[in-house]
NUMAR-741336 format. One record per atom (N, C-alpha, C): residue number from 1; atom name; x, y, z. Coordinates in Angstrom, 3 decimals. Example, Ala and Ser with C-alpha at 12.3 -4.5 7.8 and 13.67 -1.06 7.14 Angstrom:
2
{torlo->1; base->N; px->13.190; py->-5.690; pz->7.800}
{torlo->1; base->CA; px->12.300; py->-4.500; pz->7.800}
{torlo->1; base->C; px->13.200; py->-3.300; pz->7.800}
{torlo->2; base->N; px->12.850; py->-2.250; pz->7.080}
{torlo->2; base->CA; px->13.670; py->-1.060; pz->7.140}
{torlo->2; base->C; px->12.900; py->0.030; pz->7.870}
END
This chain:
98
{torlo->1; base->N; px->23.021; py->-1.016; pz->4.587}
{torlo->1; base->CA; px->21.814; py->-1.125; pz->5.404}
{torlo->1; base->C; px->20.583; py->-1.202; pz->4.492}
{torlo->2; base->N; px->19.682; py->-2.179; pz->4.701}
{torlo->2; base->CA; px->18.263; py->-2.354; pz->3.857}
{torlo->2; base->C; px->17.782; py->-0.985; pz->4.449}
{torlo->3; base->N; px->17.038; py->-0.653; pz->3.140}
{torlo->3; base->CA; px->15.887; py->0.226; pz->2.957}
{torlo->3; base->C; px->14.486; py->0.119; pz->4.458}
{torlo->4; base->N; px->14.486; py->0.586; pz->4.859}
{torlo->4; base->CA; px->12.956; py->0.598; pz->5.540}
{torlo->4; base->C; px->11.268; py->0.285; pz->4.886}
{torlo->5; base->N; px->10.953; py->-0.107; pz->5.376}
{torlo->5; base->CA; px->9.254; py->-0.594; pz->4.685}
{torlo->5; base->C; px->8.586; py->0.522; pz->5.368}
{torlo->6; base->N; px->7.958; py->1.085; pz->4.320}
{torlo->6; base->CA; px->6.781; py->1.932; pz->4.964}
{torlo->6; base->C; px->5.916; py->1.582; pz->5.207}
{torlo->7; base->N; px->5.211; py->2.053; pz->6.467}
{torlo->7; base->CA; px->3.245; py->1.429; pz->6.854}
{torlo->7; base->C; px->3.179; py->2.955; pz->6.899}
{torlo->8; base->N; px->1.631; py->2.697; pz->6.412}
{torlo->8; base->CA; px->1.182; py->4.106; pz->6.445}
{torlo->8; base->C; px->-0.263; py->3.220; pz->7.646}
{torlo->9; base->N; px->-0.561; py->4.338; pz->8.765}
{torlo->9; base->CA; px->-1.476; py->3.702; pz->9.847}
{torlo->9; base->C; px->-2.473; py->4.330; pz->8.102}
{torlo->10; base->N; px->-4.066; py->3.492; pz->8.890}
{torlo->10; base->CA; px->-5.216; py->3.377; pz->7.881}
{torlo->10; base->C; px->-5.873; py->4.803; pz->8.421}
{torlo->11; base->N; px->-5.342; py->6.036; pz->9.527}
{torlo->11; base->CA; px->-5.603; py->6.981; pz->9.829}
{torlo->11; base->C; px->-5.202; py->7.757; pz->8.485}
{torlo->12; base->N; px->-4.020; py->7.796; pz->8.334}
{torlo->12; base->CA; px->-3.176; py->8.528; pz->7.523}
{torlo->12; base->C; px->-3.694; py->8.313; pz->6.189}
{torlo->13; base->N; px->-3.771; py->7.080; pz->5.681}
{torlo->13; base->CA; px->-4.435; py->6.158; pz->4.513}
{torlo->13; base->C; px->-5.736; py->7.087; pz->4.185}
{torlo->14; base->N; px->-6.480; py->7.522; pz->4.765}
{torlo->14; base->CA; px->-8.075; py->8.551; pz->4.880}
{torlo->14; base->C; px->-7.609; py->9.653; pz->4.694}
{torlo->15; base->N; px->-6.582; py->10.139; pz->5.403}
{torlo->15; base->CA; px->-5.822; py->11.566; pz->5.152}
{torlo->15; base->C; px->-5.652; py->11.960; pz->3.693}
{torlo->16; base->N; px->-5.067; py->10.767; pz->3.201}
{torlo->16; base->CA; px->-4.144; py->10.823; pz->1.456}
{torlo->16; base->C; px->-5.429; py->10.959; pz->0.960}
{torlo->17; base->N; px->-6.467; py->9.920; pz->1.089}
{torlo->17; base->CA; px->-7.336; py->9.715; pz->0.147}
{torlo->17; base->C; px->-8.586; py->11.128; pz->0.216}
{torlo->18; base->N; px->-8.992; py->11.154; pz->1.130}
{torlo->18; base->CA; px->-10.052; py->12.517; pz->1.830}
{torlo->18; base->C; px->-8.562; py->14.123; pz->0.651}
{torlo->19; base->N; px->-7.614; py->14.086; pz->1.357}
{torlo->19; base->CA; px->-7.031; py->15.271; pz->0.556}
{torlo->19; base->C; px->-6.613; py->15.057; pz->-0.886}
{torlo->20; base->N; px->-6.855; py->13.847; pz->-1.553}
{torlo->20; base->CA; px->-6.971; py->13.798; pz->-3.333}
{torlo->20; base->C; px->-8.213; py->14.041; pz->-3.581}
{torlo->21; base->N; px->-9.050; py->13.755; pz->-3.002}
{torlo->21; base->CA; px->-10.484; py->14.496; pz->-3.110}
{torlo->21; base->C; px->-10.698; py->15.626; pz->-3.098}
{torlo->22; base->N; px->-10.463; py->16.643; pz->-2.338}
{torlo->22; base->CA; px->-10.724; py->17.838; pz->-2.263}
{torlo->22; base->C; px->-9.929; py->18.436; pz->-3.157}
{torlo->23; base->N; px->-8.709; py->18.286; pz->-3.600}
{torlo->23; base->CA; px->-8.128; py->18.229; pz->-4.698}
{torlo->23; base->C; px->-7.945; py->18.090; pz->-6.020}
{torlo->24; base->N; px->-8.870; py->17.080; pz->-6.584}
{torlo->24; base->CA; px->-9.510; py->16.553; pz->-7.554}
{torlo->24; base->C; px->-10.812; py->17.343; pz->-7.765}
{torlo->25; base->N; px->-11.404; py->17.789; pz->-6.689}
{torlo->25; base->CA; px->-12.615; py->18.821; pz->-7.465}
{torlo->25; base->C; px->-12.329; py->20.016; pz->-8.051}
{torlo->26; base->N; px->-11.134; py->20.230; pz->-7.578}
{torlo->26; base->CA; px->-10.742; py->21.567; pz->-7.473}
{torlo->26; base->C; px->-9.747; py->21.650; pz->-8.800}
{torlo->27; base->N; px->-8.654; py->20.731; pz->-9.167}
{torlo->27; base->CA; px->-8.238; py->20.846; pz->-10.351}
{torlo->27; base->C; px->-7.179; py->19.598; pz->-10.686}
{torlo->28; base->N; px->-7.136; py->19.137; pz->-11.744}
{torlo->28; base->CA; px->-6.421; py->17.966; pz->-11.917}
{torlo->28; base->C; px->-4.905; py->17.858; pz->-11.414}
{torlo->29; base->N; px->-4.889; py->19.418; pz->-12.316}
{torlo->29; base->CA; px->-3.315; py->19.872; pz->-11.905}
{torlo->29; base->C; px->-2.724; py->19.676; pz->-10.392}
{torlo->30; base->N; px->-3.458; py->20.886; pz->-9.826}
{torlo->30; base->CA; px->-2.992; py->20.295; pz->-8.322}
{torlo->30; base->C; px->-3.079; py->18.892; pz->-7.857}
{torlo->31; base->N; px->-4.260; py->18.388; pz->-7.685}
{torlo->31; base->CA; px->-4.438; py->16.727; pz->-7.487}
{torlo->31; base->C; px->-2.887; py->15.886; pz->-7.755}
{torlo->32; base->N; px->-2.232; py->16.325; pz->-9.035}
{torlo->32; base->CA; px->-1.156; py->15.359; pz->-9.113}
{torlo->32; base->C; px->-0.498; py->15.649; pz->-8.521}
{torlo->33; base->N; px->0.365; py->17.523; pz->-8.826}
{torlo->33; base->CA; px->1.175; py->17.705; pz->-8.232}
{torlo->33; base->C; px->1.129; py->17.488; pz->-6.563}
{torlo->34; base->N; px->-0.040; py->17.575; pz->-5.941}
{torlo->34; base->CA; px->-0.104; py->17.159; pz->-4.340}
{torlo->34; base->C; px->0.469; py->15.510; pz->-4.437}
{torlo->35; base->N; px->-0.094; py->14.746; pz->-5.397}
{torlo->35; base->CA; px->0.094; py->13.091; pz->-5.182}
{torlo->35; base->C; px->2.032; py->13.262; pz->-5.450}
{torlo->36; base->N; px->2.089; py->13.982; pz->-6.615}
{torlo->36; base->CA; px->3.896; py->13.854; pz->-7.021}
{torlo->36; base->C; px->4.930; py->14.291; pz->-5.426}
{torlo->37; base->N; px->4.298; py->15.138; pz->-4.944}
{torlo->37; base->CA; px->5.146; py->16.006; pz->-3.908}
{torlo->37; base->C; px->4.776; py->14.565; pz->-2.538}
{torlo->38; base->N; px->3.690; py->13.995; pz->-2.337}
{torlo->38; base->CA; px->3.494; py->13.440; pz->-1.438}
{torlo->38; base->C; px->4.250; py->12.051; pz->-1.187}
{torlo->39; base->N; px->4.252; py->10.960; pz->-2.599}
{torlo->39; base->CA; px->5.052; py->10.083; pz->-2.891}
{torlo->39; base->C; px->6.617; py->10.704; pz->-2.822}
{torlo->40; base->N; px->7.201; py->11.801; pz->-3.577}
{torlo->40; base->CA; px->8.405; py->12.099; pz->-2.934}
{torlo->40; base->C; px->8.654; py->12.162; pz->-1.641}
{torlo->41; base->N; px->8.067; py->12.810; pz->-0.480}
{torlo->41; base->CA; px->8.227; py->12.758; pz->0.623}
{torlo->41; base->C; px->8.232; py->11.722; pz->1.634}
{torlo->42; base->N; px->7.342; py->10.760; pz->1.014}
{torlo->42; base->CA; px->7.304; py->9.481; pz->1.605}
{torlo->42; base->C; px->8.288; py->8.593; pz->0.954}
{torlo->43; base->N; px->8.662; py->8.476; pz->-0.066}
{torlo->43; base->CA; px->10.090; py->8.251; pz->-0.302}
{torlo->43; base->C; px->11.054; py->8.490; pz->0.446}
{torlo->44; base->N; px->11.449; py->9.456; pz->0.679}
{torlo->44; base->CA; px->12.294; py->10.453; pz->0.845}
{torlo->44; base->C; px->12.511; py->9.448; pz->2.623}
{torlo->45; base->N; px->11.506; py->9.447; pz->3.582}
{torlo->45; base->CA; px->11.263; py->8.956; pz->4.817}
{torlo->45; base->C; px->12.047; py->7.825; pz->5.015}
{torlo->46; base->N; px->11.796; py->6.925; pz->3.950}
{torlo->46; base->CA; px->12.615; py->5.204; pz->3.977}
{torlo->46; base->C; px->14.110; py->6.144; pz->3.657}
{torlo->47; base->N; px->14.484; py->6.868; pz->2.915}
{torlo->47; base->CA; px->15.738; py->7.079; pz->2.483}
{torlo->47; base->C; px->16.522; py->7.472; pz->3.779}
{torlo->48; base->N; px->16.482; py->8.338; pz->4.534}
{torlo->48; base->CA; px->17.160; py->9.436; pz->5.514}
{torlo->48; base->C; px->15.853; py->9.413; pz->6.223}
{torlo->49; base->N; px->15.344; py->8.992; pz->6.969}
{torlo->49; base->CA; px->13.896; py->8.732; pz->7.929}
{torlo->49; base->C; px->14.763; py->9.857; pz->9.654}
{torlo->50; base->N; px->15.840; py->9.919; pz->9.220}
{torlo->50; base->CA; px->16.366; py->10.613; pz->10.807}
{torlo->50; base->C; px->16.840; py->12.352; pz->10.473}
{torlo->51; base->N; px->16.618; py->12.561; pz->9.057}
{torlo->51; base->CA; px->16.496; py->13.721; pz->8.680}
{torlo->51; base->C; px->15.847; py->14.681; pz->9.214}
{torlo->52; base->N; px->14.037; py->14.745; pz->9.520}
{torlo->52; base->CA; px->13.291; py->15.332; pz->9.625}
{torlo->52; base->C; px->13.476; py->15.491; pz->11.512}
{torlo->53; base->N; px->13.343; py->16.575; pz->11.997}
{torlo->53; base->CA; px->13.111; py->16.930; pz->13.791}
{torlo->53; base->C; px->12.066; py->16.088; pz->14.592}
{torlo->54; base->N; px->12.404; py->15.663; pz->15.563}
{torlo->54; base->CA; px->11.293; py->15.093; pz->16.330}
{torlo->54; base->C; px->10.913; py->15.842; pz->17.077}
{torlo->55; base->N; px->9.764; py->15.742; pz->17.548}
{torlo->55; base->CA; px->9.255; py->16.399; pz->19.190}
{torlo->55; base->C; px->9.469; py->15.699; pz->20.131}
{torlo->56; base->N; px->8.888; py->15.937; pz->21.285}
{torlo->56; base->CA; px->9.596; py->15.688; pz->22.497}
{torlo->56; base->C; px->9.018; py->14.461; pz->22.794}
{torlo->57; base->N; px->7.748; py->14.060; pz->22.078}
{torlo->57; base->CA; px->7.359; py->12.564; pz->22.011}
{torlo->57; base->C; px->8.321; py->11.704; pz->21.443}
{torlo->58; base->N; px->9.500; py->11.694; pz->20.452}
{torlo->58; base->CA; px->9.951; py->11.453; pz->19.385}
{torlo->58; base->C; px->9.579; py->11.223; pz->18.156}
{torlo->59; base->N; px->8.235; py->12.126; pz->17.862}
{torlo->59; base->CA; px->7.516; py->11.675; pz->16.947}
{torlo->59; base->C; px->7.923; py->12.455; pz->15.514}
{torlo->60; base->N; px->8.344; py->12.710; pz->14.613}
{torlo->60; base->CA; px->8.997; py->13.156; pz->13.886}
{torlo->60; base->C; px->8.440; py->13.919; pz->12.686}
{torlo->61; base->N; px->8.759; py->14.593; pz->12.199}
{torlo->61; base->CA; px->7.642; py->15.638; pz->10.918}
{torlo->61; base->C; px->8.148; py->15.957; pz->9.654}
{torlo->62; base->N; px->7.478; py->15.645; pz->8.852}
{torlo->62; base->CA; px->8.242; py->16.091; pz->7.304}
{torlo->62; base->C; px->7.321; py->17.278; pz->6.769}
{torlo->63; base->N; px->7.640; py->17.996; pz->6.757}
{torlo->63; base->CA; px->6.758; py->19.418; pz->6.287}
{torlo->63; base->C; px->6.444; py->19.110; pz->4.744}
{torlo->64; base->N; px->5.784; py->19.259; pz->3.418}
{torlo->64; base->CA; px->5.367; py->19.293; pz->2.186}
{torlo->64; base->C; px->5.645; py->20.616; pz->1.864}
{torlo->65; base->N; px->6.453; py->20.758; pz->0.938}
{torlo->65; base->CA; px->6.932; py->22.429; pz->0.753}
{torlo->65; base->C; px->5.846; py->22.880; pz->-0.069}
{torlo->66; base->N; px->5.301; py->22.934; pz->-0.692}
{torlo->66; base->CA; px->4.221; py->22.996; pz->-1.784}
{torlo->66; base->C; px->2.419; py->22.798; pz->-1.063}
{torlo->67; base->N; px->2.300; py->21.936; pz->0.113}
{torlo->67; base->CA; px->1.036; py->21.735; pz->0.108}
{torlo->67; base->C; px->1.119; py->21.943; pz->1.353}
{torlo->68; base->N; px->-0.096; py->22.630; pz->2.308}
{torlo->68; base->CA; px->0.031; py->22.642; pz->3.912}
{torlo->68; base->C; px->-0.511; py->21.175; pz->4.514}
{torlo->69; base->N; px->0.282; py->20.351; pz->4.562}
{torlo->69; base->CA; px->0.720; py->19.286; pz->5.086}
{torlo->69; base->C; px->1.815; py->18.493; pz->5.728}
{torlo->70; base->N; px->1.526; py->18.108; pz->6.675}
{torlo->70; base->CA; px->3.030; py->17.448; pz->7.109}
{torlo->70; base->C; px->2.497; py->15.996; pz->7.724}
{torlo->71; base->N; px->3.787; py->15.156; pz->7.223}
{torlo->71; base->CA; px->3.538; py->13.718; pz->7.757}
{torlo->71; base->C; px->3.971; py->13.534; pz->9.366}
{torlo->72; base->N; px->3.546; py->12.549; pz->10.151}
{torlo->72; base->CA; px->3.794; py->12.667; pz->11.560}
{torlo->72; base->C; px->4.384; py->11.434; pz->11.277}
{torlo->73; base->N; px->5.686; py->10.884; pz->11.606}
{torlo->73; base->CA; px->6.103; py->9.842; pz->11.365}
{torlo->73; base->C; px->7.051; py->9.223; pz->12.432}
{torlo->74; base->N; px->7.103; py->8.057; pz->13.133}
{torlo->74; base->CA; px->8.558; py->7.701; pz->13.565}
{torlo->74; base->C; px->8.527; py->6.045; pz->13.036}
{torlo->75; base->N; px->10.132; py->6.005; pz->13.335}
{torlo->75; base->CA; px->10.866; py->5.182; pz->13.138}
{torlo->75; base->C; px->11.688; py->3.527; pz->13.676}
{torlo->76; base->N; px->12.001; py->2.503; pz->13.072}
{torlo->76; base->CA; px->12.775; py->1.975; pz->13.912}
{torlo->76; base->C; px->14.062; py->1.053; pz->12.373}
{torlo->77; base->N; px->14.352; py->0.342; pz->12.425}
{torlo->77; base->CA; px->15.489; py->-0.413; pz->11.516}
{torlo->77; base->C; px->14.724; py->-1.052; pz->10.804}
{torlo->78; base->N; px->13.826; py->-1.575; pz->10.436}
{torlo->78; base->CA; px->12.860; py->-1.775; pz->9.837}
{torlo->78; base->C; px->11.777; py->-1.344; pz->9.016}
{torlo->79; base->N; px->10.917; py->-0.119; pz->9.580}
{torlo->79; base->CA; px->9.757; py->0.199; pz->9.231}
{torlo->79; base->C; px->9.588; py->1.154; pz->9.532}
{torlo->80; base->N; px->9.222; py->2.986; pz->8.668}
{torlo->80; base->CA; px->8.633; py->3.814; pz->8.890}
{torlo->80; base->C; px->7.047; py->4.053; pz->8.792}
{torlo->81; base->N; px->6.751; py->3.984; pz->9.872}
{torlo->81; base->CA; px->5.149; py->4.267; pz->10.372}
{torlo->81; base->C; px->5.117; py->5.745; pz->10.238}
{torlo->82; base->N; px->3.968; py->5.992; pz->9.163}
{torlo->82; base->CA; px->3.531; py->7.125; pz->9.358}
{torlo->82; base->C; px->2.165; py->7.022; pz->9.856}
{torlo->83; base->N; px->1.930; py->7.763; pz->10.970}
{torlo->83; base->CA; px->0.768; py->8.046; pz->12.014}
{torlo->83; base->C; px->-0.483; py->9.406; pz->11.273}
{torlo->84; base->N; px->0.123; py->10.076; pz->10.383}
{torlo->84; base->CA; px->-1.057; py->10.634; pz->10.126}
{torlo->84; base->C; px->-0.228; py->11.786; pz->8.884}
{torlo->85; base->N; px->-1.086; py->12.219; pz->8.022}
{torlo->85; base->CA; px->-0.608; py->13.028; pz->6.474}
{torlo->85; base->C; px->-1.888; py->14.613; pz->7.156}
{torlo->86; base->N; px->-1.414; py->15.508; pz->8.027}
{torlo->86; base->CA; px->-2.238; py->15.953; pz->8.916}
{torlo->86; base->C; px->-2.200; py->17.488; pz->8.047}
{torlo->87; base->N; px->-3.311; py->18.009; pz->7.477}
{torlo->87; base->CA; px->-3.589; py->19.443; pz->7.608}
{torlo->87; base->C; px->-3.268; py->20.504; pz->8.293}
{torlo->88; base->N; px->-2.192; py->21.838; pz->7.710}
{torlo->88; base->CA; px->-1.838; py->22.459; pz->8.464}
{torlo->88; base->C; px->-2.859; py->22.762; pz->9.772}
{torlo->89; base->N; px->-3.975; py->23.318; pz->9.090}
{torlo->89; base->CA; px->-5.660; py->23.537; pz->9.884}
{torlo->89; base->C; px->-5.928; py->22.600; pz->10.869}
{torlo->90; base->N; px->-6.010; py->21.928; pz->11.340}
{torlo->90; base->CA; px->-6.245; py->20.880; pz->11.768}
{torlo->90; base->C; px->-6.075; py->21.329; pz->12.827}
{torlo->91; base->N; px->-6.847; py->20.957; pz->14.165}
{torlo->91; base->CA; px->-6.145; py->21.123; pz->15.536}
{torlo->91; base->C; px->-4.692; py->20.179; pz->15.718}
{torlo->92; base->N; px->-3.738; py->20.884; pz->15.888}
{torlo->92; base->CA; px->-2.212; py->19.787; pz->16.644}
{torlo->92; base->C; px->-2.528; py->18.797; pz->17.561}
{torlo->93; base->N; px->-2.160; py->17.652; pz->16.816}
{torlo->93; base->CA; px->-1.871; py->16.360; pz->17.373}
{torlo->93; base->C; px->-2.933; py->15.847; pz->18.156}
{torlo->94; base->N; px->-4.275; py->16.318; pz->16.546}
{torlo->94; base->CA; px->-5.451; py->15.647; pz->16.908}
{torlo->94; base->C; px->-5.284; py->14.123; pz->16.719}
{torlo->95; base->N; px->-4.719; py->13.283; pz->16.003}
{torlo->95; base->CA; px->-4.223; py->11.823; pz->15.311}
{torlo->95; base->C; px->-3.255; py->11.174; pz->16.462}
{torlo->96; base->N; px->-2.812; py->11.952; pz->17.934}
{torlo->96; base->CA; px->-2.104; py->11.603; pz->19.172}
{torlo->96; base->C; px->-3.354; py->10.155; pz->19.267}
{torlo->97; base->N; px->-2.857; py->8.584; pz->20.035}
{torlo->97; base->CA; px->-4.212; py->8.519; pz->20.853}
{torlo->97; base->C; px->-3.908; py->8.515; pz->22.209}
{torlo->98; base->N; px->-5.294; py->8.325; pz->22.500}
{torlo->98; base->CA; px->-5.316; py->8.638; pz->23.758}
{torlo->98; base->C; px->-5.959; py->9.862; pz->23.556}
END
C-alpha cells in the first residue's frame, strides 16, 4: 500500500509556525527538540495514520509526549489532513468549523 500524502490545513501551518516562535525566544534547545518531536509525529501519521483514537466526530489525535500538543487529524487512502497542531490550553475544538 502507498504511503499517504500529508496536507497540513494553513490553520495548523500558523499553529507550527506561531509555536516555533514562542519557542525560539525562549531557547534554541527546545525550539528543535519541539520541531524533532513534531516532524516525528507527523511522520509517524502517513505510517500507521489508524493508530491514534478518534472521537466521536472521527476526528483523530496524536498526543506529543514531550510538548503539550496534539495534532487533530483524519484520514482517507490517500491523504492525512491535519486540521490543527492545537495547544493543550487552548479551549477544545476551538479549530472545529462551524
Amino acid at each position: 500500500m502507498k504511503r499517504p500524502a500529508i496536507l497540513l490545513l494553513p490553520q495548523a501551518e500558523v499553529e507550527i509556525q506561531e509555536a516555533m516562535h514562542w519557542y525560539l525566544e525562549r531557547s534554541a534547545l527546545a525550539a528543535n527538540a519541539f520541531k524533532a518531536e513534531l516532524i516525528e509525529a507527523i511522520d509517524s501519521l502517513a505510517d500507521h495514520p489508524e493508530r491514534w483514537p478518534a472521537n466521536e466526530e472521527g476526528v483523530r489525535q496524536r498526543i506529543l509526549r514531550r510538548f503539550p500538543y496534539t495534532l487533530h487529524y483524519g484520514f482517507d487512502e490517500l491523504t492525512v489532513t491535519v486540521f490543527a497542531v492545537a495547544h493543550h490550553r487552548r479551549k477544545p475544538g476551538y479549530w472545529r468549523p462551524g
